[in-house]
C-alpha positions in Angstrom: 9.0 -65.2 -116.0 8.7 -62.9 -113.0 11.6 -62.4 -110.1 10.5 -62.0 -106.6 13.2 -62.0 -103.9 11.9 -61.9 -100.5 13.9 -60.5 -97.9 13.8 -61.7 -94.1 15.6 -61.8 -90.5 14.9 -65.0 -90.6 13.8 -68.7 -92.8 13.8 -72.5 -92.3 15.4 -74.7 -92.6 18.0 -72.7 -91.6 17.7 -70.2 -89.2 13.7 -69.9 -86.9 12.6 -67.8 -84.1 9.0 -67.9 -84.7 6.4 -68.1 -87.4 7.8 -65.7 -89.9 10.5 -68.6 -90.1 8.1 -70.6 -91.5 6.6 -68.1 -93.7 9.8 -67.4 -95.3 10.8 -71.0 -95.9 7.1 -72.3 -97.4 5.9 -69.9 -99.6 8.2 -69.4 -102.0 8.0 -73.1 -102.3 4.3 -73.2 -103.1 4.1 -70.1 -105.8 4.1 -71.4 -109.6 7.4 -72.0 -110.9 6.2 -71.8 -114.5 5.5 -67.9 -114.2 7.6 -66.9 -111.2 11.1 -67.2 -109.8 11.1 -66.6 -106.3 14.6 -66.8 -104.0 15.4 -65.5 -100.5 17.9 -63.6 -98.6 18.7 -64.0 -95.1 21.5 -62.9 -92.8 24.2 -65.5 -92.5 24.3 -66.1 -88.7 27.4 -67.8 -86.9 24.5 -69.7 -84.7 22.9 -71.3 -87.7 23.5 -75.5 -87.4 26.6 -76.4 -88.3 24.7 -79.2 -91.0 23.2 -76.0 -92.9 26.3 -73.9 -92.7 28.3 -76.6 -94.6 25.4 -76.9 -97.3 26.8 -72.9 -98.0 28.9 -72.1 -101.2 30.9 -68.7 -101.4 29.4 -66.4 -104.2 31.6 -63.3 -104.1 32.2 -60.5 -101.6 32.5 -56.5 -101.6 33.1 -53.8 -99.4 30.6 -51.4 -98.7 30.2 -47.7 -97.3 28.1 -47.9 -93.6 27.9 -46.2 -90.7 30.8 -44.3 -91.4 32.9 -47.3 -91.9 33.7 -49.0 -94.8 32.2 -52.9 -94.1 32.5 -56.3 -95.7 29.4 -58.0 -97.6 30.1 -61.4 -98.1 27.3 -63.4 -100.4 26.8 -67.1 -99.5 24.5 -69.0 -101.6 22.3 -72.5 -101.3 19.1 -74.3 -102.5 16.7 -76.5 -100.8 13.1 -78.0 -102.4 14.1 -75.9 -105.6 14.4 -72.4 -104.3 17.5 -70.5 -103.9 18.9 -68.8 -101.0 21.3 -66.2 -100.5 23.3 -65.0 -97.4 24.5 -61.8 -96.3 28.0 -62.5 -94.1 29.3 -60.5 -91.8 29.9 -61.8 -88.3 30.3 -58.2 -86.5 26.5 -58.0 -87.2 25.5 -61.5 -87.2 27.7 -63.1 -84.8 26.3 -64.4 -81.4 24.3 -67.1 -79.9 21.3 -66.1 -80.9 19.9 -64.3 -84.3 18.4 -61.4 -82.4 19.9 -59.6 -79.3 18.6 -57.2 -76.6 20.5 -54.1 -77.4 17.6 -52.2 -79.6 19.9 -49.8 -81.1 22.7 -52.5 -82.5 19.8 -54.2 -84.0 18.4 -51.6 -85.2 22.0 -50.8 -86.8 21.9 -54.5 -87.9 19.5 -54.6 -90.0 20.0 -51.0 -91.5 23.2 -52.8 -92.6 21.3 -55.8 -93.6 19.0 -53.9 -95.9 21.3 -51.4 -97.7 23.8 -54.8 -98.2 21.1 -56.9 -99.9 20.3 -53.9 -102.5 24.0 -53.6 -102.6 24.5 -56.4 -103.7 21.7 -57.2 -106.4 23.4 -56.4 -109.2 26.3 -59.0 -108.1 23.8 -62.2 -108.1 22.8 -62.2 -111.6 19.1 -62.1 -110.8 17.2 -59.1 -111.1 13.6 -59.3 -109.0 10.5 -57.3 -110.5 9.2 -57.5 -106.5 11.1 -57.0 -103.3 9.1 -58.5 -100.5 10.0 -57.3 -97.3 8.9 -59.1 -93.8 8.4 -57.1 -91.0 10.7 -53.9 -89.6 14.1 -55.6 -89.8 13.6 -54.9 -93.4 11.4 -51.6 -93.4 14.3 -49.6 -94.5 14.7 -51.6 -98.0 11.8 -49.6 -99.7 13.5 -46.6 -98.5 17.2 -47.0 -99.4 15.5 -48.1 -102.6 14.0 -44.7 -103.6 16.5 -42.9 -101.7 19.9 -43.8 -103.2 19.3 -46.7 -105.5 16.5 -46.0 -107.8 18.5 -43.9 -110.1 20.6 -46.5 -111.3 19.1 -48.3 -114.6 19.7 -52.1 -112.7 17.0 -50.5 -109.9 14.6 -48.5 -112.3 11.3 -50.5 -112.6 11.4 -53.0 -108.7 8.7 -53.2 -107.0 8.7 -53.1 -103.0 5.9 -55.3 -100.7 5.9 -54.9 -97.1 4.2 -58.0 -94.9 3.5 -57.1 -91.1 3.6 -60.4 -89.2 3.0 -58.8 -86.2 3.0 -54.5 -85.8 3.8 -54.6 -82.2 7.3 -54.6 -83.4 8.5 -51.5 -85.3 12.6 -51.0 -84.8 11.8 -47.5 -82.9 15.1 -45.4 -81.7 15.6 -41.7 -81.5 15.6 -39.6 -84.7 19.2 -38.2 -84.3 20.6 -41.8 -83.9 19.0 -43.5 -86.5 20.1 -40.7 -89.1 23.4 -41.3 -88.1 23.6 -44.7 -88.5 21.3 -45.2 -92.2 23.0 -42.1 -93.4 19.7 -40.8 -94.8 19.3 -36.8 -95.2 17.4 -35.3 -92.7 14.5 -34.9 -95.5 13.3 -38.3 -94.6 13.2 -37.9 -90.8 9.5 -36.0 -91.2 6.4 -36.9 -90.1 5.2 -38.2 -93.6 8.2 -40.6 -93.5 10.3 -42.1 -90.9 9.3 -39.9 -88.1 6.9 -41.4 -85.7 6.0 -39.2 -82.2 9.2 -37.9 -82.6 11.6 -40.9 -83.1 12.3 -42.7 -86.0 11.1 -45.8 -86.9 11.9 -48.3 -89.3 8.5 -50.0 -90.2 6.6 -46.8 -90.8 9.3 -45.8 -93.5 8.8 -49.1 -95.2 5.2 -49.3 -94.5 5.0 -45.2 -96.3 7.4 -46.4 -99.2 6.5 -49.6 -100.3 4.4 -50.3 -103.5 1.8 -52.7 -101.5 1.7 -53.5 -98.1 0.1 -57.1 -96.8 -0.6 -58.6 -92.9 -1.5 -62.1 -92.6 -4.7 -62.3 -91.9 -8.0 -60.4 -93.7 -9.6 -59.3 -90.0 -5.9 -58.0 -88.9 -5.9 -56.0 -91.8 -9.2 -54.0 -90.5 -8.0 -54.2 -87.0 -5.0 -52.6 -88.0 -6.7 -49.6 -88.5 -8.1 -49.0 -85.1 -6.7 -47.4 -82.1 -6.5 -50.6 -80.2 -4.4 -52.8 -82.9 -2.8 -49.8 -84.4 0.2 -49.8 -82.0 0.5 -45.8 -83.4 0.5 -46.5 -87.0 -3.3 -46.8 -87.5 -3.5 -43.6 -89.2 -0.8 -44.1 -91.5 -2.5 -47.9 -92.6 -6.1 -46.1 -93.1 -4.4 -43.5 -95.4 -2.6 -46.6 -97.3 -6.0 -48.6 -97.1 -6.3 -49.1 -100.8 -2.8 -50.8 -101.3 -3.6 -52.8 -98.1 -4.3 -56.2 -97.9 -4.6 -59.4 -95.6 -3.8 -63.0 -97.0 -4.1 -65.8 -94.3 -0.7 -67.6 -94.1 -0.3 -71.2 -94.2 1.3 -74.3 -93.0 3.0 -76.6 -94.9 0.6 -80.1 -95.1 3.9 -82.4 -95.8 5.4 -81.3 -92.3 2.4 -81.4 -90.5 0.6 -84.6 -91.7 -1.2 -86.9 -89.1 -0.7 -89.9 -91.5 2.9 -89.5 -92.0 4.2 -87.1 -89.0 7.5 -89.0 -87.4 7.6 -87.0 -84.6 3.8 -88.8 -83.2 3.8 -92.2 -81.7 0.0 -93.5 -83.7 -0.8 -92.8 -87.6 -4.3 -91.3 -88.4 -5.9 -89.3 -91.1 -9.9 -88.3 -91.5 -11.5 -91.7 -92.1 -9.9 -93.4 -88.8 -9.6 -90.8 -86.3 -12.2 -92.0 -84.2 -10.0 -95.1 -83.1 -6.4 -94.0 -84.0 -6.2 -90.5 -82.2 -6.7 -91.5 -79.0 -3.7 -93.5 -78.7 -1.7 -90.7 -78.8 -3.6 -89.7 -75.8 -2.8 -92.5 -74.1 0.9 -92.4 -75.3 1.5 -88.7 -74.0 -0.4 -89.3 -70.5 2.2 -92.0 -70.0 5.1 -89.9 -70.8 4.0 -87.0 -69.1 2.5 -88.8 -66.2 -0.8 -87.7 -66.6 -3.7 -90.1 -64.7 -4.1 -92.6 -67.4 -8.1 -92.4 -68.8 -9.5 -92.2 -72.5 -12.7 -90.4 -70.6 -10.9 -87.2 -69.8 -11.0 -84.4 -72.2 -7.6 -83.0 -73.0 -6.7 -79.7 -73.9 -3.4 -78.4 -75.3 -1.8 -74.9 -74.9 1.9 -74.7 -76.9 2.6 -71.0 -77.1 4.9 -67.9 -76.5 3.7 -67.5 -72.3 3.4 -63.9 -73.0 0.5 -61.2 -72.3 -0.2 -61.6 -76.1 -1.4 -64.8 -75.9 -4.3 -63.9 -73.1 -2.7 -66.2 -70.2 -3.6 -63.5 -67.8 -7.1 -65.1 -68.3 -6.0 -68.5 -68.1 -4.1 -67.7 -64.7 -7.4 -65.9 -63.2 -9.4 -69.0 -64.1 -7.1 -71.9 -63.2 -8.1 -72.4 -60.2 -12.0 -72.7 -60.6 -11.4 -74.5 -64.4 -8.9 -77.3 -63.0 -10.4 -77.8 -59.4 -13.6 -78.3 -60.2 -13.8 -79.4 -64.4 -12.6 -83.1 -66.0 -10.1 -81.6 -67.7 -6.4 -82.2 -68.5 -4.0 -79.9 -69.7 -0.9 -79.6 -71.5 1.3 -76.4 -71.5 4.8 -76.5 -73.7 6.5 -73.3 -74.2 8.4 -70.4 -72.8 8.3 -66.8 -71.8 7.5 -64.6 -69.0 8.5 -65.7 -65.7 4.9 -64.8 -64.3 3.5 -67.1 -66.4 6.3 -70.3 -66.9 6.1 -70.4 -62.5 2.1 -70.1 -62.8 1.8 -73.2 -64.7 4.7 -74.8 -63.1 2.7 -74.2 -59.9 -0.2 -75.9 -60.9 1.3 -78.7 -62.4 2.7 -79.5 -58.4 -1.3 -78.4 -57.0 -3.2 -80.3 -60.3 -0.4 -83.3 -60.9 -1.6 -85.6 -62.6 -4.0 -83.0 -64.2 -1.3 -80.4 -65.1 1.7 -80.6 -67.1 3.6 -77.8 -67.3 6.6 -78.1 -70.3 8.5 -75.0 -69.8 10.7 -75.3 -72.8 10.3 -75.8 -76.4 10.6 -78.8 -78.3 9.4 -79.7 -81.9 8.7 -83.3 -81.4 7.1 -82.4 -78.0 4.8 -79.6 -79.7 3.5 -82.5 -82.5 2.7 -84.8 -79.7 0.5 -82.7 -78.1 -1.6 -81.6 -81.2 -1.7 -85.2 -81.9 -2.7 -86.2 -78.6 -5.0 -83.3 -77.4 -9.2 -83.2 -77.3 -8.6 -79.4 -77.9 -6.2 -76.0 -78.3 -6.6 -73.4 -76.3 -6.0 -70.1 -78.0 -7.5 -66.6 -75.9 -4.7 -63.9 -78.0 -5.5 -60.7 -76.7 -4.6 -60.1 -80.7 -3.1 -62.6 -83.2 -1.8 -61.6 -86.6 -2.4 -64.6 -87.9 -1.6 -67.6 -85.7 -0.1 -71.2 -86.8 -1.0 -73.2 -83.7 -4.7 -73.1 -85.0 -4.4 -74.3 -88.6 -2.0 -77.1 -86.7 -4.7 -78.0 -84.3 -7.2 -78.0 -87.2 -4.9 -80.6 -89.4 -4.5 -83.0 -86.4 -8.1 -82.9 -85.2 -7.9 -81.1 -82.4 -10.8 -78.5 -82.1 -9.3 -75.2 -81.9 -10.9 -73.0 -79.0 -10.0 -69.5 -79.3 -10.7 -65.6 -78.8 -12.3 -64.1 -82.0 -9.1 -61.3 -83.2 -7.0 -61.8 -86.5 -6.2 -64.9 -87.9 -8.4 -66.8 -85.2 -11.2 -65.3 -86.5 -10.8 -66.2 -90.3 -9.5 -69.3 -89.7 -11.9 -71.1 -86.4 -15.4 -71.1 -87.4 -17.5 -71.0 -84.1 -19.6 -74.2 -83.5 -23.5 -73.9 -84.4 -25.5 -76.5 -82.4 -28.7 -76.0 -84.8 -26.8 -76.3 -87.6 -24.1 -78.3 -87.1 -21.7 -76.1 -88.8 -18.0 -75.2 -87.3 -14.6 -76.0 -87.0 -13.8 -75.0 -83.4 -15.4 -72.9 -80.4 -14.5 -69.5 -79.8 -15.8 -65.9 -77.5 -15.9 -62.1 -78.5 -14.3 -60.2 -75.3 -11.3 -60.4 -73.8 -12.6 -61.2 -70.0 -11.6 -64.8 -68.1 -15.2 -65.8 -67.3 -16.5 -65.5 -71.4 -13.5 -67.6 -71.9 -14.0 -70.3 -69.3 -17.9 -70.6 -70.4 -16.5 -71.0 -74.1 -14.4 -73.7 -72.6 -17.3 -75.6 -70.4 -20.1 -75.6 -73.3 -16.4 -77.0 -75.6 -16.4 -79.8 -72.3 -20.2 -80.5 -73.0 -20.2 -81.0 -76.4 -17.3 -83.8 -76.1 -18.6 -85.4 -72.8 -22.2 -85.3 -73.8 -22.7 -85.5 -77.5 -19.3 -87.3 -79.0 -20.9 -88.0 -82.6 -21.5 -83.9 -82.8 -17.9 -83.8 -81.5 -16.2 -85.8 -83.9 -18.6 -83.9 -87.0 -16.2 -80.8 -85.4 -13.1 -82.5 -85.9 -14.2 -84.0 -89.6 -14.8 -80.3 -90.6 -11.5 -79.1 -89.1 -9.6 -81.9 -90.9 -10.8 -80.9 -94.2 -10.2 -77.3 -94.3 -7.4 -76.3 -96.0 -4.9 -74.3 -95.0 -2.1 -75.5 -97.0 0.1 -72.6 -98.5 -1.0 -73.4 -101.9 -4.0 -71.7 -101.4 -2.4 -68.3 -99.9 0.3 -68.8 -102.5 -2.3 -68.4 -105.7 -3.0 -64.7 -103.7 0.4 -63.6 -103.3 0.8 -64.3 -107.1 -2.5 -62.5 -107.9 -1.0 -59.7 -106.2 2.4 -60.0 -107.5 0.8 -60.2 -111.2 -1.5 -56.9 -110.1 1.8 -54.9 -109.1 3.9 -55.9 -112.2 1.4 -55.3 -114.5 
């Protein structure tokens, strides 16, 4: 048998922020419990629900030597769908409305406290992993505490460290001179072959240049990673680390999002009877949203972070050409820049009855709309990996998206003469290769519906469970153990 203990910021069911939530909380569940045991360890934040609090049992606590202070490291335990979860308390650190805050030092600080407390406090849990997997920079410093202060004690000798980038836009960057202070690491490891990174410190980079393997979540990230454009700075470091680099697609998890069985969706469906079930989730949602009430239309969904990232400046430069003059509807749930949540709002008062602008999130509302929509509308400027696809793809709704990351590996672009594909996508980021992506999308599904529907029966049988990424973590565990 072979530990693994992954180590995160975040995990459903019981804390989420994004999709590294869901990352941490399905994968471990898919990897083969005959040959691997594989818990997590999150922080125990004072905002978690108070029905997954209560599901906590105290393990044992310690005091610990941090920032000059000596802290408390309380260790809560719990188990859901068979794997094990452990808790770092402390509610200096993780106290607040929210997991993360805007003060980048203290979080920075938060997690340096995070990290040394969860190697701390191995030897206390009676579990012993062969493979620390780390997810992204709130946990960069784990690999180096490791080597730094831990690795001479016989309980250390002989772990393993992985380091997954969900998304390398975010590092944990502060100056040098602070950071020292704070991780109490000798000045040796603030160099430019370490921690240093143009002259600050930063987090990722030392757990990107100590880690054993490092993996991204998607195979075409991993290449783009190692350009000037994607690189975000660190492209260098990831071509000189290119043979212990790899990119394994993530997942979703096929009992939450199900067509057949999904309680959050007014009409059942699955492959065979989408031709007549779907669409009454169309009409279902036009009716709640007040959308003009026709099966005819074509519907397209957008559910996203309204950020840059997500290539909305080319949705806003197009709006007013796509929606004035196309038979479209569209459907916009989510939350972010203010630029972007009053755009939509604003064409949701011009279009009504076209629009409908959602500017909040909501679970149940975010299922309806994959259930209900024609199409997804995805243009990412880049995309790690991207979840709103594979959903899209499992609910029959033809994915229409910007070739980068995981949109590439995952969408395979339509081919009229040979009526291959999953979805429709473009190369460049520009508004005008997008919009005629979306129109020759719009004459597919208004002019040749049995070709449409051959689209959606190939996106509903892909798979892109988490069983199949989980046989290439294990394949990579297995390679790192030995």
């Amino acid at each position: 048998m072979k530990n693994v203990l992954f180590v995160a910021s975040e995990g459903v069911p019981f804390i989420k922020t994004g999709g590294l939530a869901d990352v941490v909380g399905s994968l471990p569940k898919c990897i083969d419990k005959r040959y691997f045991d594989v818990r997590v360890i999150i922080p125990k934040y004072t905002c978690m629900k108070q029905e997954w609090k209560d599901k906590l049992t105290f393990k044992t606590s310690f005091y610990m030597d941090f920032h000059w202070k000596n802290e408390y490291v309380g260790i809560l335990e719990a188990e859901v769908d068979g794997v094990k979860y452990y808790f770092i308390d402390n509610e200096m650190y993780f106290g607040g409305f929210k997991p993360y805050g805007s003060d980048t030092l203290f979080e920075i600080e938060k997690f340096a406290f995070f990290s040394k407390a969860v190697l701390s406090a191995l030897p206390l849990l009676d579990f012993k992993p062969d493979i620390i997997h780390c997810h992204d920079w709130q946990t960069g410093l784990v690999p180096v505490y490791l080597q730094e202060r831990f690795q001479g004690n016989d309980f250390f000798h002989g772990i393993r460290t992985v380091m997954t980038i969900h998304n390398l836009k975010f590092q944990g960057k502060w100056d040098t001179k602070s950071i020292r202070d704070i991780t109490g690491l000798p000045e040796y490891y603030f160099m430019p072959d370490k921690l240093e990174c143009y002259k600050d410190a930063n987090l990722l980079k030392g757990g990107l240049v100590f880690a054993d393997a490092i993996t991204t979540v998607s195979e075409t990230y991993a290449e783009e990673i190692k350009t000037d454009f994607y690189g975000e700075g660190l492209n260098g470091l990831l071509c000189a680390r290119a043979g212990d680099l790899r990119g394994i697609v993530n997942g979703i998890d096929y009992d939450d999002f199900n067509p057949e069985k999904d309680t959050m969706i007014t009409h059942h469906y699955n492959a065979m009877n989408f031709r007549k079930e779907k669409i009454k989730n169309k009409r279902a949602l036009q009716e709640e949203l007040g959308l003009d009430k026709t099966d005819k239309t074509m519907m397209i969904g957008i559910v996203s972070r309204l950020t840059d990232q997500k290539g909305l400046d080319l949705v806003s430069y197009i709006m007013d050409e796509w929606c004035g003059t196309d038979n479209i509807q569209l459907v916009v749930l989510g939350t972010g820049d203010e630029q972007y949540e009053n755009m939509f709002r604003h064409y949701d008062w011009k279009y009504h009855g076209k629009v409908s602008a959602n500017i909040y999130y909501s679970e149940d509302l975010s299922h309806r709309v994959y259930a209900a929509c024609d199409a997804f509308l995805m243009p990412s400027l880049f995309e790690p990996c991207g979840l709103s696809q594979l959903m899209a793809l499992r609910y029959g709704t033809v994915p229409i998206v910007r070739e980068t990351g995981g949109l590439k590996d995952t969408v395979e672009p339509y081919n009229e003469y040979e009526s291959t594909g999953t979805g429709f996508s473009f190369v460049n980021y520009n508004a005008h290769e997008m919009l005629s992506c979306i129109r020759y999308a719009e004459k597919v599904y208004y002019e040749n519906k049995r070709e449409w529907n051959k689209i959606v029966d190939r996106g509903m049988g892909t798979d892109y469970s988490w069983h199949v990424s989980a046989m290439k973590y294990q394949e990579m565990y297995d390679w790192l153990i030995g």
